[in-house]
Chimera marker file (.cmm) of the C-alpha trace (Angstrom):
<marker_set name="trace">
<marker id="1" x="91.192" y="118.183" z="144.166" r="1" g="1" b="0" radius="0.5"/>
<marker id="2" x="91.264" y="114.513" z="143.490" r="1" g="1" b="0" radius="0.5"/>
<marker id="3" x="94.288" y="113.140" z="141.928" r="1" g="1" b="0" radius="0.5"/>
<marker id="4" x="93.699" y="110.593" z="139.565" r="1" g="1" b="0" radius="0.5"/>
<marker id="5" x="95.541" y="107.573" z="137.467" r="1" g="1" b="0" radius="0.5"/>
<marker id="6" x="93.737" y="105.807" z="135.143" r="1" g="1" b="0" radius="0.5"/>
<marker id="7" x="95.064" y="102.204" z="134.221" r="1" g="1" b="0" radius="0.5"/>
<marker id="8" x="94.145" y="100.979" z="130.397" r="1" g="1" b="0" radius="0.5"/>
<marker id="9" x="93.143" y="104.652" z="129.371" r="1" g="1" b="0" radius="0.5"/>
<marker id="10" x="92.712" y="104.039" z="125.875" r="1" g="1" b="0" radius="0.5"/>
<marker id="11" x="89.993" y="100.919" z="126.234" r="1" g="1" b="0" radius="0.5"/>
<marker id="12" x="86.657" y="101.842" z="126.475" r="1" g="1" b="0" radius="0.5"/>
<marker id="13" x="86.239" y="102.101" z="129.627" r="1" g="1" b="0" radius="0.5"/>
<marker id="14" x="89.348" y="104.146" z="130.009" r="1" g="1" b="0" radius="0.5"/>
<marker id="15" x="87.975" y="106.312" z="127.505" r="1" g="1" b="0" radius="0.5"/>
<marker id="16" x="84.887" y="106.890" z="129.325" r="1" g="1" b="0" radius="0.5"/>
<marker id="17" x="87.018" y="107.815" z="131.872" r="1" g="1" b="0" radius="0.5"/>
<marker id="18" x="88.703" y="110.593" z="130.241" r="1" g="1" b="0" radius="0.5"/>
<marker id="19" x="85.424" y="112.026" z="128.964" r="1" g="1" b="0" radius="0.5"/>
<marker id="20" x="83.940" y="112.232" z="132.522" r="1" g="1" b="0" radius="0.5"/>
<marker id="21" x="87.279" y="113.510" z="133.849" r="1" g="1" b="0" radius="0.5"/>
<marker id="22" x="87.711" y="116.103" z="131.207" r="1" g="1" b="0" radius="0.5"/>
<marker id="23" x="83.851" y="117.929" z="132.460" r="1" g="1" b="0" radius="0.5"/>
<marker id="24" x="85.384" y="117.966" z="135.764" r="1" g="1" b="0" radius="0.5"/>
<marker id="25" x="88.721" y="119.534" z="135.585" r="1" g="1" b="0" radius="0.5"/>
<marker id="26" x="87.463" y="121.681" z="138.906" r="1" g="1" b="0" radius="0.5"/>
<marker id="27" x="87.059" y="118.440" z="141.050" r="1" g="1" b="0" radius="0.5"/>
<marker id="28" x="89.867" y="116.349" z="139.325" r="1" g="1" b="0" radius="0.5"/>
<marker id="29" x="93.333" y="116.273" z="138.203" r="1" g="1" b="0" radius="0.5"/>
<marker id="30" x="94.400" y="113.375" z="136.309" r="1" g="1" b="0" radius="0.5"/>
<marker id="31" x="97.911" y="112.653" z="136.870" r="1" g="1" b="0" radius="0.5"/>
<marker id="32" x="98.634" y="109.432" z="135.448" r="1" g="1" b="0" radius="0.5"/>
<marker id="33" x="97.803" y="106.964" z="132.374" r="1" g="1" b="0" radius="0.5"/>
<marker id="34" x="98.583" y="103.818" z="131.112" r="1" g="1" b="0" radius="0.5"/>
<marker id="35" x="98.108" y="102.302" z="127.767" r="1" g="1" b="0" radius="0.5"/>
<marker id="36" x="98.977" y="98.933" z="126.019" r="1" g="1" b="0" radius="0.5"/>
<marker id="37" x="100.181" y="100.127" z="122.468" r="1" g="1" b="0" radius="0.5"/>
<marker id="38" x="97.642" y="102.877" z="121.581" r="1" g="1" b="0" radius="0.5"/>
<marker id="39" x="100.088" y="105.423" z="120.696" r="1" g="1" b="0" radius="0.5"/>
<marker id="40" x="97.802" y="107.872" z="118.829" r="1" g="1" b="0" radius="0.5"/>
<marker id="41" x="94.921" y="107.955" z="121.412" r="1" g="1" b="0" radius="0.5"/>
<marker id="42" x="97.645" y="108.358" z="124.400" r="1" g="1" b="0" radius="0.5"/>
<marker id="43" x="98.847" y="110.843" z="122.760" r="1" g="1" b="0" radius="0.5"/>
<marker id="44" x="95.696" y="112.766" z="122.468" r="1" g="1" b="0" radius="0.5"/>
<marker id="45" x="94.388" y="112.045" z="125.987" r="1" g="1" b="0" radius="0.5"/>
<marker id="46" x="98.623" y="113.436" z="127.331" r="1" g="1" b="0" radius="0.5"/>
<marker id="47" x="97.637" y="116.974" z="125.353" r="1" g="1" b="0" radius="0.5"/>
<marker id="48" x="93.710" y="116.816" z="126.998" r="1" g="1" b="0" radius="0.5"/>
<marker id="49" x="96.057" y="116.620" z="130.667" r="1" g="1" b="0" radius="0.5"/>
<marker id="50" x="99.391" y="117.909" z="130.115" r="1" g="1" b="0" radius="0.5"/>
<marker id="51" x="101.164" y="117.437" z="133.649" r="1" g="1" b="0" radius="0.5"/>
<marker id="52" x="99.877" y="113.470" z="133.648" r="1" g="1" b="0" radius="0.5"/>
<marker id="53" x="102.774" y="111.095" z="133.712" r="1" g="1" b="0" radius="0.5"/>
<marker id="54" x="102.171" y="108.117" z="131.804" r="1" g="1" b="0" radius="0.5"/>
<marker id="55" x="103.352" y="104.365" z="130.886" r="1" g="1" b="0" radius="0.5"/>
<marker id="56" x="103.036" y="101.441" z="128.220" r="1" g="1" b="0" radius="0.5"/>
<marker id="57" x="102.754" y="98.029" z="128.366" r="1" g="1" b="0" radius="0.5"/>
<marker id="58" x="104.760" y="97.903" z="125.341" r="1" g="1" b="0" radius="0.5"/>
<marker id="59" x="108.067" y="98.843" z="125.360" r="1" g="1" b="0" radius="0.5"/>
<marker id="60" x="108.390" y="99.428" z="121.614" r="1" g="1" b="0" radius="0.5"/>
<marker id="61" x="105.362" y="101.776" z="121.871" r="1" g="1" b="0" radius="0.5"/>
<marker id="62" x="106.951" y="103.622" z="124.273" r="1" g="1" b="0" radius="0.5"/>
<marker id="63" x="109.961" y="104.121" z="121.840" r="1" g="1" b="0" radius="0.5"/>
<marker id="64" x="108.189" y="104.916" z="119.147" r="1" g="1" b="0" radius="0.5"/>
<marker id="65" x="105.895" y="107.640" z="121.330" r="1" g="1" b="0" radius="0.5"/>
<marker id="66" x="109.588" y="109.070" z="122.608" r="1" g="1" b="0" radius="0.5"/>
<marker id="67" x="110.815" y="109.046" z="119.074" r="1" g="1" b="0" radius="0.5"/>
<marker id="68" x="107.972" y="111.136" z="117.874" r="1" g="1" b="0" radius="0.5"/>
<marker id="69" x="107.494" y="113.259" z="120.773" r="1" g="1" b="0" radius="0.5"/>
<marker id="70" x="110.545" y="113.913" z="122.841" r="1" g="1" b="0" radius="0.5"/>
<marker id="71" x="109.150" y="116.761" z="124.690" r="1" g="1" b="0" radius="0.5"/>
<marker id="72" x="107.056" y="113.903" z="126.290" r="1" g="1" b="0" radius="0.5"/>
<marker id="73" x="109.922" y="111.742" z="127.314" r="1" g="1" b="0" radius="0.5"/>
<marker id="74" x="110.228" y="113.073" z="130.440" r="1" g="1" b="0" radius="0.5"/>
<marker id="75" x="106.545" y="112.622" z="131.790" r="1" g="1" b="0" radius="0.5"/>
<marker id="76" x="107.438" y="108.466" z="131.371" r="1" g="1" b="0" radius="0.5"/>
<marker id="77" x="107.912" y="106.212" z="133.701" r="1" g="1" b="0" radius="0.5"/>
<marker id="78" x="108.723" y="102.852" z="132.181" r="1" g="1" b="0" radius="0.5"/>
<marker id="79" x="106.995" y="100.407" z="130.415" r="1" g="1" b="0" radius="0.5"/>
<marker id="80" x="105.082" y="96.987" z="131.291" r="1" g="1" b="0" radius="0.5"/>
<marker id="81" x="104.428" y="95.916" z="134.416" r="1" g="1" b="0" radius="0.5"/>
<marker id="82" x="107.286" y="97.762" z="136.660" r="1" g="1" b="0" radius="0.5"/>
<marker id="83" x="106.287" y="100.645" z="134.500" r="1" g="1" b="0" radius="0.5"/>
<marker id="84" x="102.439" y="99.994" z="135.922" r="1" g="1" b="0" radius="0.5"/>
<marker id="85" x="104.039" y="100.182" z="139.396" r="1" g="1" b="0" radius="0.5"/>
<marker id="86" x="106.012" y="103.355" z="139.064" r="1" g="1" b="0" radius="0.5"/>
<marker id="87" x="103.287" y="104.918" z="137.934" r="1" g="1" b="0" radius="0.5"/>
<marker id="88" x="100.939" y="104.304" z="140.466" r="1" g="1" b="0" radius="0.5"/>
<marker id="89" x="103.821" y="105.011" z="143.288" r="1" g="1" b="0" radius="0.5"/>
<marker id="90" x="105.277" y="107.895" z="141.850" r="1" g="1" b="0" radius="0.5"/>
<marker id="91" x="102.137" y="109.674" z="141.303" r="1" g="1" b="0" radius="0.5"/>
<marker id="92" x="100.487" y="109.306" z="144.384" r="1" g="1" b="0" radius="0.5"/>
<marker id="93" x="97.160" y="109.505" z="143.010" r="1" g="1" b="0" radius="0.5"/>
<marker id="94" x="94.039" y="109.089" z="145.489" r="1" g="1" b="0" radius="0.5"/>
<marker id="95" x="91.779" y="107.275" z="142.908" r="1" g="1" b="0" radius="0.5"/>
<marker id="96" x="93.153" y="104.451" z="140.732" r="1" g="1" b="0" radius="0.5"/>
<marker id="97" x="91.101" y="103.411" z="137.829" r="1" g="1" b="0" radius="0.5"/>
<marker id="98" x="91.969" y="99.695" z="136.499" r="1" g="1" b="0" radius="0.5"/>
<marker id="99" x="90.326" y="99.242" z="133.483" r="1" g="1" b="0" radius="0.5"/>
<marker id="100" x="93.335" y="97.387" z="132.485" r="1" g="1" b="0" radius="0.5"/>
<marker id="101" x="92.708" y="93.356" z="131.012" r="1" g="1" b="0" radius="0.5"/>
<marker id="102" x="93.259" y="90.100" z="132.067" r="1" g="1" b="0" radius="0.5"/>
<marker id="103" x="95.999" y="89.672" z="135.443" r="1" g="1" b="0" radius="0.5"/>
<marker id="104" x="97.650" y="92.629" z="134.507" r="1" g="1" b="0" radius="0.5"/>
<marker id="105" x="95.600" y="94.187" z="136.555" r="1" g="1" b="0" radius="0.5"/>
<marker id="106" x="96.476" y="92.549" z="139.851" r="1" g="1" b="0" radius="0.5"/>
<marker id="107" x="99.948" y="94.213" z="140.357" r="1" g="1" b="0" radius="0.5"/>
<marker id="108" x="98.970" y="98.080" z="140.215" r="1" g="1" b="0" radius="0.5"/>
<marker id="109" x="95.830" y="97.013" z="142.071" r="1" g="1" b="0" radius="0.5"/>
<marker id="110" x="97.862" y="95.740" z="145.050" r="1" g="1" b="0" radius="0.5"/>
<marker id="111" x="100.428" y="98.617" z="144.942" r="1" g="1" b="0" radius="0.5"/>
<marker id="112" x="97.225" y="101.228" z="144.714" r="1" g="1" b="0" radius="0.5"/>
<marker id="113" x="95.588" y="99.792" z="147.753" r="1" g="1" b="0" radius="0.5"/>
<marker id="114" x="99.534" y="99.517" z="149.550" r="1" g="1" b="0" radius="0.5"/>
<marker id="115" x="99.653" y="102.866" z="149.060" r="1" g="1" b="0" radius="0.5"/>
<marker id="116" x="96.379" y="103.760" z="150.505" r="1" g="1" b="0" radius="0.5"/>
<marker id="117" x="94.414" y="104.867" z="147.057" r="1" g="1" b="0" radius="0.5"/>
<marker id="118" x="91.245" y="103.657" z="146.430" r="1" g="1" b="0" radius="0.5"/>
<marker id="119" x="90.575" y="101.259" z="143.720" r="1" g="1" b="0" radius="0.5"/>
<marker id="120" x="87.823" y="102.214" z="140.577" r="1" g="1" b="0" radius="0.5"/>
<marker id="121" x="87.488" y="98.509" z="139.396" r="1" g="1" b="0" radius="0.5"/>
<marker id="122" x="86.865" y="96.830" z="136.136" r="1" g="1" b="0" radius="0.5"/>
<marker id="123" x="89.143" y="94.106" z="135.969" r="1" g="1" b="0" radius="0.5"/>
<marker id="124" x="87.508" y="90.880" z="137.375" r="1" g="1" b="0" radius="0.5"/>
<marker id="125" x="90.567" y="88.933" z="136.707" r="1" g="1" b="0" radius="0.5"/>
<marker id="126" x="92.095" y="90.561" z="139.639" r="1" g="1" b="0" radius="0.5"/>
<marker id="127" x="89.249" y="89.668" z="142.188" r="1" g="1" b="0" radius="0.5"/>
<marker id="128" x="89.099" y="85.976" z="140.430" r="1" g="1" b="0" radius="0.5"/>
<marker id="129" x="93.034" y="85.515" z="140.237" r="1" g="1" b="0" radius="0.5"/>
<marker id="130" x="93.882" y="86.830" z="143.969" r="1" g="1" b="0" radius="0.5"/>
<marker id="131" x="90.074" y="87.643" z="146.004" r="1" g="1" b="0" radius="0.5"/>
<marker id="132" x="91.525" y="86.657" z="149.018" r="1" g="1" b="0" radius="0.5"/>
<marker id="133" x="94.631" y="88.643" z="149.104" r="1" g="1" b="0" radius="0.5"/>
<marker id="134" x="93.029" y="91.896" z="147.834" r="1" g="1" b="0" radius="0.5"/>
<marker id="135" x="90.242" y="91.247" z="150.669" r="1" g="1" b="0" radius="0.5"/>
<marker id="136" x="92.929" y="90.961" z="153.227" r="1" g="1" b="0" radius="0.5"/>
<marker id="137" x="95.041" y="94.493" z="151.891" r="1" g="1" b="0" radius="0.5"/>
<marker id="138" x="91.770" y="96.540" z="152.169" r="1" g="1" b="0" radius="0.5"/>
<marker id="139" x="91.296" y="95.059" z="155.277" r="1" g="1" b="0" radius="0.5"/>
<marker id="140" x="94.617" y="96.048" z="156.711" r="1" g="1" b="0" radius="0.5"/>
<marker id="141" x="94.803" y="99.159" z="155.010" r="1" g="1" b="0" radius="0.5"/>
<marker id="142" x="90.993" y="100.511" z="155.357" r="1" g="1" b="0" radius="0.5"/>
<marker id="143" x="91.437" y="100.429" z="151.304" r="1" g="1" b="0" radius="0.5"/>
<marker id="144" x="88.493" y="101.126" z="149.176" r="1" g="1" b="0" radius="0.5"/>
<marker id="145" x="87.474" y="98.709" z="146.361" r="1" g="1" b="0" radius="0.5"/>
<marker id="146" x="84.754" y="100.301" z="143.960" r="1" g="1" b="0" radius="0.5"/>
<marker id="147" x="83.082" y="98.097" z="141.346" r="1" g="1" b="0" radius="0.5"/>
<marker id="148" x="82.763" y="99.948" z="138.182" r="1" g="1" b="0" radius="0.5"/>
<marker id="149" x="81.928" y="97.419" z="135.599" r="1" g="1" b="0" radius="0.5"/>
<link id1="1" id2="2" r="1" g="1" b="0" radius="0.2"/>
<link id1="2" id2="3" r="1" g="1" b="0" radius="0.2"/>
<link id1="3" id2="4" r="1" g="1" b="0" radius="0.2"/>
<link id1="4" id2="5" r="1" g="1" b="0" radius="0.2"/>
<link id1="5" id2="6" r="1" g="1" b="0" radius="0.2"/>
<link id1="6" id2="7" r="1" g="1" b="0" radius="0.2"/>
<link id1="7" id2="8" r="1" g="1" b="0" radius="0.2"/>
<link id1="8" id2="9" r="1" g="1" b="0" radius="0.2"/>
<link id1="9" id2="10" r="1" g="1" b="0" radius="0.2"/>
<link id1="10" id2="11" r="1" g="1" b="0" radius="0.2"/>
<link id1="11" id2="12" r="1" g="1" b="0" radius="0.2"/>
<link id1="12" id2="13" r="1" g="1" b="0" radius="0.2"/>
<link id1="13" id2="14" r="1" g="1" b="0" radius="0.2"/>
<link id1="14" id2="15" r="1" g="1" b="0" radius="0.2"/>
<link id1="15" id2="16" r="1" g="1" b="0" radius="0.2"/>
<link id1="16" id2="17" r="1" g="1" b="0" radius="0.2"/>
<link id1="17" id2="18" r="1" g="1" b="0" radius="0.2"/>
<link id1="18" id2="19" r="1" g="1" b="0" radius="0.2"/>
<link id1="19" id2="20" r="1" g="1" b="0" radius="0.2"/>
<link id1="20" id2="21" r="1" g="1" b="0" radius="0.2"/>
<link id1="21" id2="22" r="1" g="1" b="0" radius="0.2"/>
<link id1="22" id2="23" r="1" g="1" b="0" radius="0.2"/>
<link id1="23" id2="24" r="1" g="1" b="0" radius="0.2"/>
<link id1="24" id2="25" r="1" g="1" b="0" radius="0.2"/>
<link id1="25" id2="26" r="1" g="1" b="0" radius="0.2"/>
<link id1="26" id2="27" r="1" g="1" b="0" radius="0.2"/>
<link id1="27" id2="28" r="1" g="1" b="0" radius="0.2"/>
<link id1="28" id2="29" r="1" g="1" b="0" radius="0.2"/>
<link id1="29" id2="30" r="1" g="1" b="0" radius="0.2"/>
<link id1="30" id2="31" r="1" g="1" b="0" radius="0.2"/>
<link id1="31" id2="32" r="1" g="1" b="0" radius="0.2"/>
<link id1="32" id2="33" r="1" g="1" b="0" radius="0.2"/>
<link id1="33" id2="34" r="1" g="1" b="0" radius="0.2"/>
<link id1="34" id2="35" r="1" g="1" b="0" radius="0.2"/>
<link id1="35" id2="36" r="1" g="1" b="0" radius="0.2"/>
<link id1="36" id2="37" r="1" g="1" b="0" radius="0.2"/>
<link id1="37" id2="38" r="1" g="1" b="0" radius="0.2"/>
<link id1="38" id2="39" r="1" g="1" b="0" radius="0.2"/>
<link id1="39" id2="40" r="1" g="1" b="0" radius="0.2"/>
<link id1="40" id2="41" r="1" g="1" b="0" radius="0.2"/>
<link id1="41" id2="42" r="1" g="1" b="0" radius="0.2"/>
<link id1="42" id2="43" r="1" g="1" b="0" radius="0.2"/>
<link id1="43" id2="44" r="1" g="1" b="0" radius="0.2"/>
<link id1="44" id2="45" r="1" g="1" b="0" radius="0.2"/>
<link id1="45" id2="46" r="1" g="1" b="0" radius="0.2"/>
<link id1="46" id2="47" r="1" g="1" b="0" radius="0.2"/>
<link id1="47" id2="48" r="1" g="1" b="0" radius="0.2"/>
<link id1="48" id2="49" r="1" g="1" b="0" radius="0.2"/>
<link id1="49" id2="50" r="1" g="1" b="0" radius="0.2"/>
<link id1="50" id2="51" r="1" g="1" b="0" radius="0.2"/>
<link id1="51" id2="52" r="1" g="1" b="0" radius="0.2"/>
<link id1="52" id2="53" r="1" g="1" b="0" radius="0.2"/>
<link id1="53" id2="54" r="1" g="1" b="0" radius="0.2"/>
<link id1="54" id2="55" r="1" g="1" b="0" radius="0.2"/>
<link id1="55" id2="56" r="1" g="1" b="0" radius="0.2"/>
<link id1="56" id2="57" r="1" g="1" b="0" radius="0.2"/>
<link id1="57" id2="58" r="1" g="1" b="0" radius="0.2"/>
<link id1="58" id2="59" r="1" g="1" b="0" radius="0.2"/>
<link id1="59" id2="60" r="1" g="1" b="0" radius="0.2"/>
<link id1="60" id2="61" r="1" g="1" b="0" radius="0.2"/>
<link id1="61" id2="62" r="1" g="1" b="0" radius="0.2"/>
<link id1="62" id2="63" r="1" g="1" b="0" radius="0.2"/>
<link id1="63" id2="64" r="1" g="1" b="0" radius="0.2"/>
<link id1="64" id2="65" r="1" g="1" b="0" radius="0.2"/>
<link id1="65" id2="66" r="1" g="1" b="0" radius="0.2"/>
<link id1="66" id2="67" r="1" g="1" b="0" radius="0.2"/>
<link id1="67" id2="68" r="1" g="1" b="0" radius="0.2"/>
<link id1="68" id2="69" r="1" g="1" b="0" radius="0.2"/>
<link id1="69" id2="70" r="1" g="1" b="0" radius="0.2"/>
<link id1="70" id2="71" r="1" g="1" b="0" radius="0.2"/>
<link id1="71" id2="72" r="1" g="1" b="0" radius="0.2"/>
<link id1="72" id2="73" r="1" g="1" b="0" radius="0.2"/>
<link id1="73" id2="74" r="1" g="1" b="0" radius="0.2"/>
<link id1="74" id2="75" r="1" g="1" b="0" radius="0.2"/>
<link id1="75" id2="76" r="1" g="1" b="0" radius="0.2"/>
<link id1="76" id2="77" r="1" g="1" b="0" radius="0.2"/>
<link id1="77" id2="78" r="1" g="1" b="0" radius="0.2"/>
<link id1="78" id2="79" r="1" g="1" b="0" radius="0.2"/>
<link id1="79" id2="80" r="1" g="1" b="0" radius="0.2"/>
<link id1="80" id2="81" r="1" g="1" b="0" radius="0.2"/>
<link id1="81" id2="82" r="1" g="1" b="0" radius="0.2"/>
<link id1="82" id2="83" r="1" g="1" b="0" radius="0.2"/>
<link id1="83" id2="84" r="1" g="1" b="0" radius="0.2"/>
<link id1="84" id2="85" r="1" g="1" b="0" radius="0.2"/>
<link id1="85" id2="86" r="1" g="1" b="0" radius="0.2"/>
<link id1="86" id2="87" r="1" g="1" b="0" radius="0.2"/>
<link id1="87" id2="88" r="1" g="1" b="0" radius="0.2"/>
<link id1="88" id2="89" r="1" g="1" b="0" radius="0.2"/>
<link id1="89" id2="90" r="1" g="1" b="0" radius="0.2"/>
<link id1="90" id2="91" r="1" g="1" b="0" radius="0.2"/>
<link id1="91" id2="92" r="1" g="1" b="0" radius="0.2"/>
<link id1="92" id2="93" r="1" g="1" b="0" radius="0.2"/>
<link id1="93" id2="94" r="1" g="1" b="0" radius="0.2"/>
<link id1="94" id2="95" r="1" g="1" b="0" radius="0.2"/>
<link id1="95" id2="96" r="1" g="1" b="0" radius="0.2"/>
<link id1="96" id2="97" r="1" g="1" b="0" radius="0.2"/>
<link id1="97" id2="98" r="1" g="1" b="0" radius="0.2"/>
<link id1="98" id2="99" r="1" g="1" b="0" radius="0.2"/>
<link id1="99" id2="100" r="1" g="1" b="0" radius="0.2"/>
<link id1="100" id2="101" r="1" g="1" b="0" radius="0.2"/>
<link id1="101" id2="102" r="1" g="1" b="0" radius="0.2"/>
<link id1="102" id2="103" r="1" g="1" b="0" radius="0.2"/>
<link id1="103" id2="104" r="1" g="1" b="0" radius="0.2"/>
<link id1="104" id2="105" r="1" g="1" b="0" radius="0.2"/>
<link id1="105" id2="106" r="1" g="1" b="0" radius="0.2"/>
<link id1="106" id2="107" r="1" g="1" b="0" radius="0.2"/>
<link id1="107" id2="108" r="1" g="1" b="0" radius="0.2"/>
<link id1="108" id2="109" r="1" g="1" b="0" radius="0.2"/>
<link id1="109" id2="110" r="1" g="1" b="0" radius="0.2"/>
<link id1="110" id2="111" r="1" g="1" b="0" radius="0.2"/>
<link id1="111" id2="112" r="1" g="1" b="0" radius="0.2"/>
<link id1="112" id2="113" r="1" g="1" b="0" radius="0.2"/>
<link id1="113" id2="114" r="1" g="1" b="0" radius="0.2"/>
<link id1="114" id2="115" r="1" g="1" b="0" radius="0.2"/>
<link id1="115" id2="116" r="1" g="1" b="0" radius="0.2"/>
<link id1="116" id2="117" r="1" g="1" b="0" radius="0.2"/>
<link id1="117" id2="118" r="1" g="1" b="0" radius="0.2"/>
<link id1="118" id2="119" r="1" g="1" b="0" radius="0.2"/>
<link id1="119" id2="120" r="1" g="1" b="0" radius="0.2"/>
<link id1="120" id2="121" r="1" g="1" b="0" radius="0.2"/>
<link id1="121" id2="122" r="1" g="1" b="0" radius="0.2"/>
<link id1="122" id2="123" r="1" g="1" b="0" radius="0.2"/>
<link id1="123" id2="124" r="1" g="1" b="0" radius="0.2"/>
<link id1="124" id2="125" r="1" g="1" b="0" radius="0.2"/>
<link id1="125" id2="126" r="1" g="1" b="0" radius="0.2"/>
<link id1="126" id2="127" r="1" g="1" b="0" radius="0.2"/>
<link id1="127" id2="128" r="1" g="1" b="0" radius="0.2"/>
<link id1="128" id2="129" r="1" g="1" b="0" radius="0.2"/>
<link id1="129" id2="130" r="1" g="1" b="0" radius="0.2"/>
<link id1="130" id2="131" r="1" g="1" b="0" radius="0.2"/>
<link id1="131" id2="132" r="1" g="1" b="0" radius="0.2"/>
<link id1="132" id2="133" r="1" g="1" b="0" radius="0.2"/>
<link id1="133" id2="134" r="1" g="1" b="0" radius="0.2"/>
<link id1="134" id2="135" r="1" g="1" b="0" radius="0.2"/>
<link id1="135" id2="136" r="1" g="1" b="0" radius="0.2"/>
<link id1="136" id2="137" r="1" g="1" b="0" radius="0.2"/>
<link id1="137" id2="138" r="1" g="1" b="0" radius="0.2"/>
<link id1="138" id2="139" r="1" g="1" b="0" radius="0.2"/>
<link id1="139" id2="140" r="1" g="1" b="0" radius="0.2"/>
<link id1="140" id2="141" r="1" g="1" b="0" radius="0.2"/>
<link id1="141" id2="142" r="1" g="1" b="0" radius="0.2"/>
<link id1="142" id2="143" r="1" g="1" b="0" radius="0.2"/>
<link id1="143" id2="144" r="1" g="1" b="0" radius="0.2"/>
<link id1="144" id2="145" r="1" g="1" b="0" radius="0.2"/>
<link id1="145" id2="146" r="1" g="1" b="0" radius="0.2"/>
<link id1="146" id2="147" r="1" g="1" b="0" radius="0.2"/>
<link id1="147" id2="148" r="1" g="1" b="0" radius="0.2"/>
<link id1="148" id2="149" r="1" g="1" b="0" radius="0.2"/>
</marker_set>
């Protein structure tokens, strides 16, 4: 079974994610998501995958989710970018999905391909921002960058 994080769940593509991923439970285990301040659909997609650990990017969302919900306070891992990190890390998925925006995206992309996941793509800032250096980490690392948008 493929473990799976997906970065920017509750954007569209993120969503699309979760829709394919829920039809194939047997092949997949989703273990991680991250979301900017989407409380309510987070909170839906944690129920769809109840062992998934997750993170925000803001910290006041996270609060508020904790506040609500404090049988989900252990399955966090932080918030904004370190949060990003520790997810991807603690996890140890083998697929990374960034459908996260703008250069956000570049830290958890580095860390995923560090770590030796591959990388489900759909943040162009990342490859525009720092092409080189991501070129040079799958390289070194046999790391697998997949287009997916």
């Amino acid at each position: 079974m493929k473990r799976i994080v997906i970065l920017g769940s509750t954007g569209s593509i993120g969503r699309s994610a979760i829709e394919i991923l829920e039809r194939a439970r047997e092949e997949f285990d989703v273990v991680g998501l991250a979301a900017g301040s989407n409380v309510e659909e987070l909170e839906r997609q944690l129920a769809l995958f109840p062992a998934a650990r997750f993170t925000l990017r803001d910290p006041g969302a996270l609060a508020e989710l904790a506040s609500k919900r404090a049988s989900l306070g252990s399955r966090a891992v932080g918030s904004g970018s370190a949060g990003l990190m520790s997810l991807v890390r603690e996890t140890r998925p083998d697929l990374v999905v960034n459908a996260l925006v703008g250069v956000a995206g570049l830290v958890p992309t580095v860390v995923a391909l560090e770590n030796g996941c591959a990388v489900a793509l759909a943040n162009k800032e990342t490859l525009v921002s720092a092409g080189e250096l991501i070129t040079r980490i799958t390289s070194r690392t046999g790391g697998l960058l997949i287009p997916i948008d």
